[in-house]
C-alpha positions in Angstrom: 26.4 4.0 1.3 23.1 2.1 1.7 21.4 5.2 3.5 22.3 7.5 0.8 20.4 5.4 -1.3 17.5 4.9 1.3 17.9 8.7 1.9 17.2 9.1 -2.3 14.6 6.8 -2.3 12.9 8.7 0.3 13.7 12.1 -1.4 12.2 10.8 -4.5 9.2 9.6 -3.2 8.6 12.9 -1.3 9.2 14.7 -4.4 6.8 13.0 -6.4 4.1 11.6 -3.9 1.0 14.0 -4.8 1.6 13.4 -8.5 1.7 9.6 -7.2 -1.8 9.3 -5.7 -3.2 11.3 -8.4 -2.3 9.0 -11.5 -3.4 5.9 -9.3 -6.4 6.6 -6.9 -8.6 4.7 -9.1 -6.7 2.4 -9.7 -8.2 -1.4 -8.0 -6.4 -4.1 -8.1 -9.5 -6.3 -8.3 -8.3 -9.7 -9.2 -5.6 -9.9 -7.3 -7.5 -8.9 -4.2 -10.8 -11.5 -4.8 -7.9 -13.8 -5.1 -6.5 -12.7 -1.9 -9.4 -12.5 0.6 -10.4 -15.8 0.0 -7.5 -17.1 1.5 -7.4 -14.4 4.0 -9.1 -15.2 7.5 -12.4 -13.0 8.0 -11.6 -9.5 10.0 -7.9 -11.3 9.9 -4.6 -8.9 9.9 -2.7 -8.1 7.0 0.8 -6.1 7.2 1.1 -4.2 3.7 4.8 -3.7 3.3 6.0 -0.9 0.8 1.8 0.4 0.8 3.2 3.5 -0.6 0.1 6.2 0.4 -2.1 3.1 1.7 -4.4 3.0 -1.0 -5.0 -1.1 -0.9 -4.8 -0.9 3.3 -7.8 1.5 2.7 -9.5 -1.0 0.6 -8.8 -3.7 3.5 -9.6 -2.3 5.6 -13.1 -1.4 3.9 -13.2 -5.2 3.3 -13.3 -5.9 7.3 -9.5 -6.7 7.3 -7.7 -5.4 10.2 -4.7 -3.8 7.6 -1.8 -1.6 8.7 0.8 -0.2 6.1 4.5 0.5 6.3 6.8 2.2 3.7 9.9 4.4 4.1 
């Protein structure tokens, strides 16, 4: 039962990925992260659980952060 709906999830994130990044490439987060890196260590490591297509792990990473991103 819980990998069908893992398996859907999936599916539906497949189905509507490109559509996905298109509607929020621009999109920054920008107060959250200033809040965020100045608690961070400098060049420290950050795990992005759920990054979706690893737009904020590209922006860590950018920042100096050592990021790496996981999703289904």
């Amino acid at each position: 039962m819980f990998e069908d709906h893992i398996r859907l999830t999936i599916d539906t994130y497949n189905q509507i990925s490109q559509s996905y990044i298109d509607t929020t490439g621009d999109l920054r987060p920008q107060l959250e992260f200033k809040e965020f890196v100045k608690i961070m260590k400098p060049k420290g490591k950050v795990l992005d659980v759920g990054c979706g297509w690893g737009r904020d792990v590209l922006m860590l990473n950018d920042l100096g952060f050592r990021a790496i991103g996981i999703d289904l």
